[in-house]
Backbone as CSV, one residue per row, in Angstrom:
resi,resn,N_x,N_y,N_z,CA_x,CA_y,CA_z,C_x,C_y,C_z
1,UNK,0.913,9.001,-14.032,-0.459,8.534,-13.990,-1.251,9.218,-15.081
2,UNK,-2.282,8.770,-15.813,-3.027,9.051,-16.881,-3.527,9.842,-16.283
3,UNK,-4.234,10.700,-16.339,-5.006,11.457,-16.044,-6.625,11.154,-16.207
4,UNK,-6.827,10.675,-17.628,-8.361,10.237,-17.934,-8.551,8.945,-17.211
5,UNK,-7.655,8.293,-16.908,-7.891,6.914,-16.254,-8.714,6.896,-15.122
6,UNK,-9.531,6.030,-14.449,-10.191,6.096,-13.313,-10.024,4.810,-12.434
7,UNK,-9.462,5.118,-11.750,-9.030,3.596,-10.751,-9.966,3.686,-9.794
8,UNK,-10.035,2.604,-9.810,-11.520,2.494,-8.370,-11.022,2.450,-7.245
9,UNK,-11.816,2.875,-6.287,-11.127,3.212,-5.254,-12.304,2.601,-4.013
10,UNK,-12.080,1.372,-3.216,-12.311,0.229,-3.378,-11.952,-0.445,-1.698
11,UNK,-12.640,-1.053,-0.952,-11.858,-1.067,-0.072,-11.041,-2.241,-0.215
12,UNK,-9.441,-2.007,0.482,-8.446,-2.931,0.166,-8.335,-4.463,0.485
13,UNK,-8.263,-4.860,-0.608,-8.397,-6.485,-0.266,-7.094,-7.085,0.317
14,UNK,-7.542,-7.879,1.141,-6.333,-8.421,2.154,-6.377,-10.020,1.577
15,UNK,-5.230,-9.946,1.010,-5.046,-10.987,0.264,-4.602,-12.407,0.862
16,UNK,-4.838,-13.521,0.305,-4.634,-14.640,1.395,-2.541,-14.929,1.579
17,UNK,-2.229,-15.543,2.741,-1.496,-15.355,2.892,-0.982,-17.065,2.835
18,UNK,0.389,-17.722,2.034,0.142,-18.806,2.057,0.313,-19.043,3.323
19,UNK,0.240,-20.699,3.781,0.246,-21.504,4.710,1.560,-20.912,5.827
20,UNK,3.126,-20.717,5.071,3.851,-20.544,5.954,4.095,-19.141,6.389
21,UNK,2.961,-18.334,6.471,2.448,-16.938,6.953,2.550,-16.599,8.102
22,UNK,2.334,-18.144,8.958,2.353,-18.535,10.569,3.508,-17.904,11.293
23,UNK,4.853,-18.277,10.129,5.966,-18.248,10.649,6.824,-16.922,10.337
24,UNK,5.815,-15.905,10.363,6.280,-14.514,9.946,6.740,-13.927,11.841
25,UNK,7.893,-13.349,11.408,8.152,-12.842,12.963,7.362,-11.770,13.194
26,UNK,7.126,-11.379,14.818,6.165,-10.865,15.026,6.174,-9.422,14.377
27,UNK,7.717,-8.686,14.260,7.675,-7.472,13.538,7.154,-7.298,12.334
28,UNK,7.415,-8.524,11.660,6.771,-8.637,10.277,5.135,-8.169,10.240
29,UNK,4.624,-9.234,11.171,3.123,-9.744,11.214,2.887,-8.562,11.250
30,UNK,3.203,-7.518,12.416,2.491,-6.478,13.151,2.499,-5.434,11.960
31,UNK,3.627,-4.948,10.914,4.001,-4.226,9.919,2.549,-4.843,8.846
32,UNK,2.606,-5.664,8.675,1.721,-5.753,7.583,0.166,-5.713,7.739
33,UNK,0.038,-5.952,9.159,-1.224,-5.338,9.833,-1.565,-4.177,9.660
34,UNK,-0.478,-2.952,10.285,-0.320,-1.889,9.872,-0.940,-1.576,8.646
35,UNK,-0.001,-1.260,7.847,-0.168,-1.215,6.154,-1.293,-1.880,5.721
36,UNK,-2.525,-2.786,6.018,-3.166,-2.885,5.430,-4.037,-2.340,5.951
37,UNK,-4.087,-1.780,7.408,-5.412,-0.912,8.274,-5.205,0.603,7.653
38,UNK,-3.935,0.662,7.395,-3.958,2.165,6.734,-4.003,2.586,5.744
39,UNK,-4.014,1.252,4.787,-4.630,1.605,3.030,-6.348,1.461,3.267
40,UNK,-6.813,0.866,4.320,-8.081,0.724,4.595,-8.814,2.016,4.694
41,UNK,-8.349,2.545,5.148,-8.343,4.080,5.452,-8.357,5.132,4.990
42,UNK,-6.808,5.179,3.892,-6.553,5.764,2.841,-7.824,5.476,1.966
43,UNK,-8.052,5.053,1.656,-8.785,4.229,0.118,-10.182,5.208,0.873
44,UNK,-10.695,4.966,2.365,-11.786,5.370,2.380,-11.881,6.767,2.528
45,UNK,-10.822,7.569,3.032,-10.679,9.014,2.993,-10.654,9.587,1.564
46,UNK,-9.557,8.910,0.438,-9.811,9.300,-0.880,-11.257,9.066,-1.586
47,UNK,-11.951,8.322,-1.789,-13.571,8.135,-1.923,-13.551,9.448,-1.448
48,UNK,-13.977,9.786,-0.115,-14.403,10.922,0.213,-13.908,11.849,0.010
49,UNK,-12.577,12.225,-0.633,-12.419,13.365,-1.168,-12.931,13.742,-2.357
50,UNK,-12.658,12.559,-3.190,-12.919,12.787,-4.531,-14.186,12.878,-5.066
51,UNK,-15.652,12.706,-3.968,-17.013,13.067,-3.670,-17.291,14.484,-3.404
52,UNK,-16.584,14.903,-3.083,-16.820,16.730,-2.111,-16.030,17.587,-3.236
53,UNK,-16.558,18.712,-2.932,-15.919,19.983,-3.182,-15.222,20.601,-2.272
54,UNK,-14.231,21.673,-2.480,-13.728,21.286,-3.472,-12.421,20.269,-4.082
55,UNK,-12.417,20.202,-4.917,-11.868,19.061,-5.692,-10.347,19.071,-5.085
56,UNK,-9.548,17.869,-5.067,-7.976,17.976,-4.162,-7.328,18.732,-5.401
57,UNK,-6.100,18.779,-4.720,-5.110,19.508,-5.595,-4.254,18.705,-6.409
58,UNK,-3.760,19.186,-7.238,-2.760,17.895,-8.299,-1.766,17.783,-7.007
59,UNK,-1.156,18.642,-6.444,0.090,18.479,-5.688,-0.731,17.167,-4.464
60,UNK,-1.745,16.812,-4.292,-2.011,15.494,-3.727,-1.688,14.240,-4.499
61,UNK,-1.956,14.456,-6.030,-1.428,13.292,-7.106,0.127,13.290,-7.317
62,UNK,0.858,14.200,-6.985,2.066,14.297,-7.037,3.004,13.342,-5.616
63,UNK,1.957,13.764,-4.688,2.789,13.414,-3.285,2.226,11.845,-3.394
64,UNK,0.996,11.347,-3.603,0.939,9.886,-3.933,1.656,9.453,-4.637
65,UNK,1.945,9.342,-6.265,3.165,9.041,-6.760,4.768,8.843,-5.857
66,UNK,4.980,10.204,-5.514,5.855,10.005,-4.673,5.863,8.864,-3.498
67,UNK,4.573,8.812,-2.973,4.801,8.114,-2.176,4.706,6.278,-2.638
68,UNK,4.065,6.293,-3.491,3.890,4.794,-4.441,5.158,4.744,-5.088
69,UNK,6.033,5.407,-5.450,7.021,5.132,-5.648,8.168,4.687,-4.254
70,UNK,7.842,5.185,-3.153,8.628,5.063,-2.100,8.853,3.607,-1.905
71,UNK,6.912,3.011,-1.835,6.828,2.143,-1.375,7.382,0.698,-2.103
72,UNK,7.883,1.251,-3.712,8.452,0.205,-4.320,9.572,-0.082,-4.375
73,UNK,10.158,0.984,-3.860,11.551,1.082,-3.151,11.350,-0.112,-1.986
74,UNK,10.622,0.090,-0.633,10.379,-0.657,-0.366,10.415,-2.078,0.043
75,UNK,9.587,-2.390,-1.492,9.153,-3.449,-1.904,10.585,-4.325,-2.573
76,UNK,11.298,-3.628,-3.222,12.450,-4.285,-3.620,13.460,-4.406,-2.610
77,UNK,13.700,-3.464,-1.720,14.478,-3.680,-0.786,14.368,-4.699,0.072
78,UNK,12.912,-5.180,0.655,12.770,-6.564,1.328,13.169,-7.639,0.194
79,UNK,12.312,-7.298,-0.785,12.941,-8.557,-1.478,14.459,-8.646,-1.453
80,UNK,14.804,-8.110,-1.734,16.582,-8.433,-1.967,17.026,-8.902,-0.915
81,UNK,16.577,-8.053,0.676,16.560,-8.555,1.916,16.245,-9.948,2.371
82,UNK,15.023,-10.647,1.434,14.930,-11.994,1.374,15.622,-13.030,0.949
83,UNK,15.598,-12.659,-0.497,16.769,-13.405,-1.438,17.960,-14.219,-0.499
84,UNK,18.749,-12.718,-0.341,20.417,-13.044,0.590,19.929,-13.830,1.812
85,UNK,18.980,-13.528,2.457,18.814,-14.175,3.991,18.506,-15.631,3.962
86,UNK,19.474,-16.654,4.981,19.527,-17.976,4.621,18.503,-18.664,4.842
87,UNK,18.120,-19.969,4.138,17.118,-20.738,3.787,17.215,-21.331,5.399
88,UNK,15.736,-21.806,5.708,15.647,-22.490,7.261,15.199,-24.136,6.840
């Protein structure tokens, strides 16, 4: 991450979901509920850190990375999980 860069920090937009969204199983649905109440959260706790003194520690920019990297792990793993899984 740049360092001079400044990403806004923003509350998270819940993006539209197409039409066949309906037909997400319920583990799915409930997971992505999840994850978006807790970037809701995240996003608003960071604001408030990055307002106060004193200032976080790099080892907080370290463990985000880490963890944004986790999540693209993740992110590829369902996909691939999708891909192989048969067409209905």
């Amino acid at each position: 991450m740049n360092p001079t860069s400044q990403p806004i920090i923003a509350q998270f937009e819940i993006p539209n979901f197409p039409a066949n969204a309906a037909s997400l199983d319920r583990q799915s649905a409930l997971l992505i509920e999840n994850i978006r109440h807790t970037l809701t959260i995240h996003a608003e706790m960071f604001r408030r850190i990055l307002e106060t003194t004193p200032r976080p520690s790099l080892m907080l920019a370290e463990l985000l990375e880490d963890a944004g990297n986790r999540y693209i792990d993740f992110s590829e793993l369902v996909c691939n999980a999708s891909l192989r899984s048969p067409k209905d």
